[in-house]
N, C-alpha and C positions, 0 to 999 in steps of 0.2 A: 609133629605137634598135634595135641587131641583136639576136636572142634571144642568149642564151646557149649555147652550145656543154655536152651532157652530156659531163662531165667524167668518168663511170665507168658507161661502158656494162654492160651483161651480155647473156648468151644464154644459155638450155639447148643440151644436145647430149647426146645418147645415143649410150652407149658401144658400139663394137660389138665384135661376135665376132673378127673378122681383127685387132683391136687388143689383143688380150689374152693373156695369158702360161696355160699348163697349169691354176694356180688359178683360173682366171678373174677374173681383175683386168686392170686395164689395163697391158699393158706401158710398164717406166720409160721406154724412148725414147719413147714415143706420145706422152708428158704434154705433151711440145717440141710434138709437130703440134695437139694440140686446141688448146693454147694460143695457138699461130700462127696459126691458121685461125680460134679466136675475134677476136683481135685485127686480123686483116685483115678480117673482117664488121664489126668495130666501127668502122674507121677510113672503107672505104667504104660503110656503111647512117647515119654519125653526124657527117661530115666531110668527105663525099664526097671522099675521098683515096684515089685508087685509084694503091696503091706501084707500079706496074708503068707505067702513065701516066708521073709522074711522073720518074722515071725516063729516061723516054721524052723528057722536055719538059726536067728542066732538067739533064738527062746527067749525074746524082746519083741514090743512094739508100744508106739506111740497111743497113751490115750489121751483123749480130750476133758481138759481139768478147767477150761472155763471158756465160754464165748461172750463175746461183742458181738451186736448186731442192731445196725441202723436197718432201719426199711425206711426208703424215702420216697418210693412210688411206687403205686400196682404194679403187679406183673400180672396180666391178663392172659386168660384162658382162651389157647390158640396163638398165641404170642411168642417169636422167637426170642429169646434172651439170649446175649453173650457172656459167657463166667471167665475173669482171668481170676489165677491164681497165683500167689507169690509168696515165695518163703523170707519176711523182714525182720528173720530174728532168731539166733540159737544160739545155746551155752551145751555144755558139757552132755545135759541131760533134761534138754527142754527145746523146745520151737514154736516159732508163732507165726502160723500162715496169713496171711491176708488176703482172702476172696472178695471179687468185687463183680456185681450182676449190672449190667447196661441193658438199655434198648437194644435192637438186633443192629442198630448203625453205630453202635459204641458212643451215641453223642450224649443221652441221660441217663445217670444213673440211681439206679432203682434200689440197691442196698447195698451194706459196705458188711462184710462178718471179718473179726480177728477169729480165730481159734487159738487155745495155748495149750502144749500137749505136753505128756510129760513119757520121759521113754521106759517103760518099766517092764520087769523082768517076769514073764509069762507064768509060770511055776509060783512063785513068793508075792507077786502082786507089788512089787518094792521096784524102788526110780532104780535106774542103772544108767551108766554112762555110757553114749554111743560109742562103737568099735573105732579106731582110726580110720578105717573105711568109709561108716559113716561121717565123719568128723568132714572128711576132706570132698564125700559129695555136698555135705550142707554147706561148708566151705564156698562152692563153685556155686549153689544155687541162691544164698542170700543176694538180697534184692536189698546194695548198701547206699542208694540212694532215698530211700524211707528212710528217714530217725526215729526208730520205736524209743514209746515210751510207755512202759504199762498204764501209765495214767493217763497216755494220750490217745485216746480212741476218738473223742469227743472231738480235738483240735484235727485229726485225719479226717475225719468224716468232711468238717468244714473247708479243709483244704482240699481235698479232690473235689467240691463242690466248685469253689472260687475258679480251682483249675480248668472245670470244664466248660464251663461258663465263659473263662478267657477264649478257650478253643472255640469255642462257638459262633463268639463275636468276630474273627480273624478268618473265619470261613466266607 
């Protein structure tokens, strides 16, 4: 029987200097690259799916066609953060990750990004349908305790607030 595929990686990453706005906070564009660069550590250190390969092989890859993004607290310069990421969503020829940035003890969280990507064909610029290969890794790696709803970014954000909030007080 194959193990199971983690369905919601994380990393730390420390913030740095060149990423930060006069307050010393992470600048808002930045929150796109940690995110990114967590999620591509996640996919090739937990999936061995290196997007660039891929790519490569089956003259497809996912782009990014629209983001969500709460910022609900600084991320400070010098500051470890933790990035999980999670795949809460796919059809034939789309996916919608969900990264979420914490404190470096996972108790507050500091921003929530959806990403929504669409998988298109290298060569013609045009959506295509993942391989049955891919069908059956996004298969294992949805995360089907989230209920996406494209119009629900607003009501997630609020609900991993309430959630964490509970954890906090039970501590």
């Amino acid at each position: 029987m194959a193990t199971a595929l983690l369905r919601t990686p994380e990393t730390t990453h420390r913030i740095h200097f060149q990423d930060c706005d006069m307050l010393g906070h992470l600048n808002n564009a930045r929150y796109l690259d940690y995110f990114l660069n967590a999620r591509e550590e996640h996919t090739t250190r937990h999936y061995a799916l290196n997007l660039g390969q891929l790519a490569r092989e089956e003259g497809a890859g996912w782009v990014i066609t629209k983001h969500h993004l709460a910022y609900l607290r600084p991320a400070n310069h010098g500051e470890i953060v933790r990035i999980r990421t999670q795949l809460i969503h796919f059809d034939n020829s789309n996916l919608v990750v969900e990264m979420l940035m914490f404190s470096e003890d996972g108790s507050r969280l500091k921003a929530v990004l959806w990403s929504e990507m669409a998988f298109v064909r290298v060569a013609s610029a045009t959506r295509t349908d993942h391989s049955d290969d891919l069908m059956e890794l996004l298969d294992q790696l949805d995360v089907e305790d989230v209920s996406y709803d494209p119009d629900g970014f607003d009501e997630r954000v609020k609900h991993l607030r309430k959630q964490l909030k509970r954890d906090r007080k039970e501590e």
